[in-house]
C-alpha positions in Angstrom: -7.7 5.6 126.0 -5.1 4.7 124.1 -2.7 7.2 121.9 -2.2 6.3 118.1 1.1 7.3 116.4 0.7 8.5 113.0 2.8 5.2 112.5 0.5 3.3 114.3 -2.5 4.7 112.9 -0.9 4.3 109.0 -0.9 0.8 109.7 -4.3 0.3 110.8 -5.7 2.4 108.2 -3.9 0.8 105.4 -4.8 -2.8 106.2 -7.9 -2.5 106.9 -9.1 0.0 104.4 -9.5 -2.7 101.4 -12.2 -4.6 104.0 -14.0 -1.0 104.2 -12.5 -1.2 108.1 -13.4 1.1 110.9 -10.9 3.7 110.2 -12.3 4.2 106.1 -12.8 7.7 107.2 -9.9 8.4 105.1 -9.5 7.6 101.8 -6.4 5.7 100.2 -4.7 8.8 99.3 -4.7 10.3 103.3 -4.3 6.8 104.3 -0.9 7.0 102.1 0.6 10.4 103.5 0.3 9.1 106.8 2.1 5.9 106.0 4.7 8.5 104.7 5.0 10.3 107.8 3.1 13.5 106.9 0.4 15.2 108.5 -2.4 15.2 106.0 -5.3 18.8 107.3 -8.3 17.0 108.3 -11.7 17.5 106.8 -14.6 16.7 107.9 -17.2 18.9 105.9 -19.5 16.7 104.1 -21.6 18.2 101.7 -22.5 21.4 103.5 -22.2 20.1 106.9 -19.9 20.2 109.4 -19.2 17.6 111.5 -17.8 18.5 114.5 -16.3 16.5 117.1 -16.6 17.5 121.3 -13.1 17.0 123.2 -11.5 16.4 125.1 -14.7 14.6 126.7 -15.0 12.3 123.8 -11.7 10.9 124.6 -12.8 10.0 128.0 -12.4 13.3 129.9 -12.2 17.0 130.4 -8.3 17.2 130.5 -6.0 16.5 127.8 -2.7 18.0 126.3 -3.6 20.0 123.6 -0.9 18.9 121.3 -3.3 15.1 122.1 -6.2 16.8 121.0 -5.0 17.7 117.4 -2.8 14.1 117.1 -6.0 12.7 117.6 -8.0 14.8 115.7 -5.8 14.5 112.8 -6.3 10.9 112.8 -9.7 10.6 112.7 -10.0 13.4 110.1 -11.9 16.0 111.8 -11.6 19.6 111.9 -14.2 21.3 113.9 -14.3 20.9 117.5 -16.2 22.1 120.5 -13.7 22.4 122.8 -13.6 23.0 126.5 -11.6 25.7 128.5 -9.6 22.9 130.5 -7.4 22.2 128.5 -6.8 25.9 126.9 -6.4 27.3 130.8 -3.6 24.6 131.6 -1.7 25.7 128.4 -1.9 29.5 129.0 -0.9 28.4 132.5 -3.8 28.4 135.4 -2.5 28.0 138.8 -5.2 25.3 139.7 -4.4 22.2 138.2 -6.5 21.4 135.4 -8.1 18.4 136.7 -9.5 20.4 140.2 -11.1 22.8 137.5 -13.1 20.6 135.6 -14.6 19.4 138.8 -15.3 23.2 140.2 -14.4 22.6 143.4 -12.5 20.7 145.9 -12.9 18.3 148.5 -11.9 20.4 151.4 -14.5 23.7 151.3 -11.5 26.2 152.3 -9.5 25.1 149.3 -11.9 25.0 147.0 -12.5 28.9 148.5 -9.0 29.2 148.0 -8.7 28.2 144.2 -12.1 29.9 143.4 -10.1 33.3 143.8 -6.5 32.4 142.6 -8.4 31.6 139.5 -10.4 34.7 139.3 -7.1 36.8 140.0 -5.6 35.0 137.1 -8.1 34.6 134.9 -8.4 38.6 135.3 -4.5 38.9 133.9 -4.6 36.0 131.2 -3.0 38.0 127.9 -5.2 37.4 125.1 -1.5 36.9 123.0 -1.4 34.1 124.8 -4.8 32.5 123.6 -3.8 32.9 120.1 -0.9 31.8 120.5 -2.8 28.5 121.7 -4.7 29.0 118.7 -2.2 29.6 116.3 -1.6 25.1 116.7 -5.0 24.4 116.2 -5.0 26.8 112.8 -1.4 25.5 111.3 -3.4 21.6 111.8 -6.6 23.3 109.8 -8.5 23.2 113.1 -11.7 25.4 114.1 -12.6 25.5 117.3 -16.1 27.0 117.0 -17.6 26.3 119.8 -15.8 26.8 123.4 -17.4 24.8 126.0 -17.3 26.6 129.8 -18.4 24.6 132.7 -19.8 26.3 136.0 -20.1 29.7 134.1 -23.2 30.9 136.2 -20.9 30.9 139.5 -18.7 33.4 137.4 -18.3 37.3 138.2 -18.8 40.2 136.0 -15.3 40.5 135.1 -14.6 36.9 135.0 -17.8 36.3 132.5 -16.0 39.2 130.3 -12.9 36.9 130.1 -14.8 33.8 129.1 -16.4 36.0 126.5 -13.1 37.4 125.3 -11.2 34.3 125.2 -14.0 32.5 123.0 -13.6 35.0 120.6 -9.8 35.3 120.9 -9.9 31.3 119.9 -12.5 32.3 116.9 -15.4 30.6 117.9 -18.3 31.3 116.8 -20.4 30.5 120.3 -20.0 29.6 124.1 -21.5 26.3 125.0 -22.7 25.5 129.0 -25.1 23.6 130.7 -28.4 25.3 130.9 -29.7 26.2 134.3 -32.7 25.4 135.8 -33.4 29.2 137.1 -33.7 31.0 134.4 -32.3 34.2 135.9 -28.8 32.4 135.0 -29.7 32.3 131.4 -31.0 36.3 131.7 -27.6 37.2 133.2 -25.5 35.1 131.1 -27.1 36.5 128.1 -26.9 40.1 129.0 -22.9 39.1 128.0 -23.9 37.4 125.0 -25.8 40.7 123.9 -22.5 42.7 125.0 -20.4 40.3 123.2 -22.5 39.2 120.1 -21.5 35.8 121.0 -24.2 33.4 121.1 -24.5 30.9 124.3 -25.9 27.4 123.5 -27.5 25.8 126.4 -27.1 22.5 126.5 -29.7 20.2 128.2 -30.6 16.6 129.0 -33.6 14.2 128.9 -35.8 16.3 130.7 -35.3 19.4 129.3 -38.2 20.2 126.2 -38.4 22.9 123.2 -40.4 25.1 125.6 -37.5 25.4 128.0 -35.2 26.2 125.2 -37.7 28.5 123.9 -38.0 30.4 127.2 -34.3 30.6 127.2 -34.3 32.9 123.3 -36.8 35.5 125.1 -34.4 36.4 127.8 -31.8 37.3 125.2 -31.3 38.2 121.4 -27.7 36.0 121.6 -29.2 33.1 123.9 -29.4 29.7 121.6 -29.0 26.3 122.7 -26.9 23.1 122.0 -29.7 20.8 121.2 -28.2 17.2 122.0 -30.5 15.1 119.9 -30.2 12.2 121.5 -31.5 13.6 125.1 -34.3 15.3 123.2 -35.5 11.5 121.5 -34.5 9.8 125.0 -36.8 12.0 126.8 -40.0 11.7 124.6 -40.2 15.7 123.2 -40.6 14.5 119.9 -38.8 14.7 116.7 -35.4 17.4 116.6 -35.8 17.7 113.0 -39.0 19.6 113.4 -37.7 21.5 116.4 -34.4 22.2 114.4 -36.4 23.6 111.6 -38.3 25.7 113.8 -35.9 27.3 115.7 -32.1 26.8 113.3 -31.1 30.5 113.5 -31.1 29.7 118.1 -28.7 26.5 117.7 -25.3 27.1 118.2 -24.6 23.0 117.4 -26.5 20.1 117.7 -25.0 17.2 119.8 -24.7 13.8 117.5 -26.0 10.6 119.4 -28.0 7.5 119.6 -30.1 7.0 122.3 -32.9 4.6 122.6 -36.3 5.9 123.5 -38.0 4.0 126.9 -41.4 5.5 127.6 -41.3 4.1 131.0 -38.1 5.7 132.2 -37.8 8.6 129.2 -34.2 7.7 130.1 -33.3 5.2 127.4 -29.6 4.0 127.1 -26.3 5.5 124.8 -26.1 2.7 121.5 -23.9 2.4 119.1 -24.9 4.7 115.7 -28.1 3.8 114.1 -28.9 1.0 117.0 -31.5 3.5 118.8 -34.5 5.7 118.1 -32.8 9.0 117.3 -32.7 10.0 114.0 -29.6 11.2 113.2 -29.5 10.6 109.2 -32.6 13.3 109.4 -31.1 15.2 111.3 -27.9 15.6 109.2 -30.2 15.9 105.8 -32.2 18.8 107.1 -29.0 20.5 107.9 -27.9 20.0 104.6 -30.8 20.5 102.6 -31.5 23.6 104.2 -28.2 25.0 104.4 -28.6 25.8 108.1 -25.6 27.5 109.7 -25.4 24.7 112.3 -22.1 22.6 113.7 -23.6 19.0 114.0 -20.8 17.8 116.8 -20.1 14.2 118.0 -20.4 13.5 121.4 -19.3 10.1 122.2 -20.8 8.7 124.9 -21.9 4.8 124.1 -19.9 1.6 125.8 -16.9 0.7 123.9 -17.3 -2.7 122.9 -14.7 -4.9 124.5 -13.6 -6.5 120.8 -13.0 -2.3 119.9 -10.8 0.5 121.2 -12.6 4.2 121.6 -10.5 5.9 118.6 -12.1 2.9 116.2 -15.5 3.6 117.4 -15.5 7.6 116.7 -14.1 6.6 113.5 -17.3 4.6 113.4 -19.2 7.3 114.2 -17.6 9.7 111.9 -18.3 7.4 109.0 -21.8 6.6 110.0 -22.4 10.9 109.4 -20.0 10.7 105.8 -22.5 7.9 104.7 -25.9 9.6 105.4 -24.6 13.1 103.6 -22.7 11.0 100.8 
């Protein structure tokens, strides 16, 4: 993925904005200050509803500088991310190399042994100064990160599940978002910490995962929510996420914003660009609005990038595509 400059980026905006180009996420104005080297705060509020944006995975991965993170995010205007702990542990110094922690493990079963508890032991001295210190850049570029994304969390310990709790919180976020589990005596332990905490846990599931699992999930746990991704829910044939968002809007966390096409066949339907599939997003985003619901709506970009098109244009895309159907 490529890295834009603000010079680079001034330049591209301010050609292209009088065609109504790809980067018209700014206005003229923004599109100015950057031209003139300044670092305009990002804002991607529209009417009521906040768009949201997941990284570093909508860049292309799960590890990224986090000095890259707010560049970009500045660029594209946004100010509310779901952000995972990758690139938060490699700041505050983790002795496992970033990219061997996103993937959980590694090749060689002794190592990965190995890491597992150099991680813990760390992760059990990590100052909590230190985290808002790693905060403190994200606030001075008007960032929130509400939501804190933690992958393999049901392999965590006791004390270990503490620190993910207390670090979320020390970042101000406002949940915890993971995969959801197919036992569901991971989502009854994991939300015995969310009741300890107050800090809801969004599950986050795929094509195959319905309301009714997410519903089982809320029993086990006052603070147990989910991360509906709407485009899974359309893809795998459960019906319409406005209804279920209307039903259930005080147990979402965020809703993940994509297109996806619907195949009854496969219930596995393909990642399009915005408004090329069946999901409604535009619905989505009204219902949100309309009824005022508490509820991050976060791109996650996951469609091909066209080869006429970079990935930075085509989040812009998306972006825009959200400031249009809440305009």
């Amino acid at each position: 993925m490529s890295h834009y400059t603000r010079r680079d980026f001034a330049k591209l905006a301010l050609a292209a904005l009088p065609a109504a180009s790809l980067f018209s996420v700014l206005n003229r104005a923004q599109a100015a200050e950057v031209a003139q080297g300044a670092r305009p705060k990002p804002n991607s509020k529209f009417n009521g509803v906040q768009i949201g944006l997941n990284v570093p995975y909508s860049f292309g991965g799960r590890t990224m500088p986090a000095d890259e993170i707010i560049s970009n995010c500045v660029l594209l205007g946004v100010n509310a991310l779901e952000l995972r702990t990758q690139p938060i542990e490699a700041f505050l110094g983790s002795p496992v190399s970033d990219v061997v922690a996103a993937r959980g493990s590694a090749i060689n079963a002794t190592e990965a042994k190995a890491n597992a508890a150099k991680l813990e032991a760390w992760r059990l001295s990590v100052s909590m100064d230190r985290v808002k210190a790693f905060r403190q850049q994200f606030d001075a570029a008007g960032m929130l990160i509400e939501i804190v994304k933690v992958d393999n969390i049901f392999q965590m310990s006791e004390p270990v599940l503490d620190y993910q709790f207390n670090l979320a919180k020390a970042l101000g976020a406002r949940a915890i978002s993971t995969e959801i589990s197919k036992d569901a005596k991971d989502m009854e332990r994991l939300g015995k910490f969310a009741d300890k905490h107050q800090l809801m846990v969004g599950y986050h599931g795929h094509a195959t995962t319905s309301g009714e699992h997410y519903e089982a999930v809320y029993a086990s746990a006052k603070f147990n929510g989910n991360n509906l991704d709407i485009g899974h829910y359309v893809a795998g044939g459960h019906g319409s996420p406005v209804e279920f968002i209307k039903k259930n809007h005080a147990r979402i966390s965020h809703v993940h914003i994509k297109d996806r096409k619907y195949d009854p066949a496969t219930k596995n339907g393909p990642n399009t660009p915005f408004g090329e599939g069946d999901t409604p997003i535009k619905e989505v985003l009204r219902v949100i609005r309309d009824n005022h619901y508490n509820i991050q709506a976060t791109i996650e970009f996951e469609y091909k990038v066209p080869a006429s098109s970079d990935r930075m244009t085509e989040i812009a895309r998306t972006i825009k595509y959200c400031r249009d159907a809440l305009a």
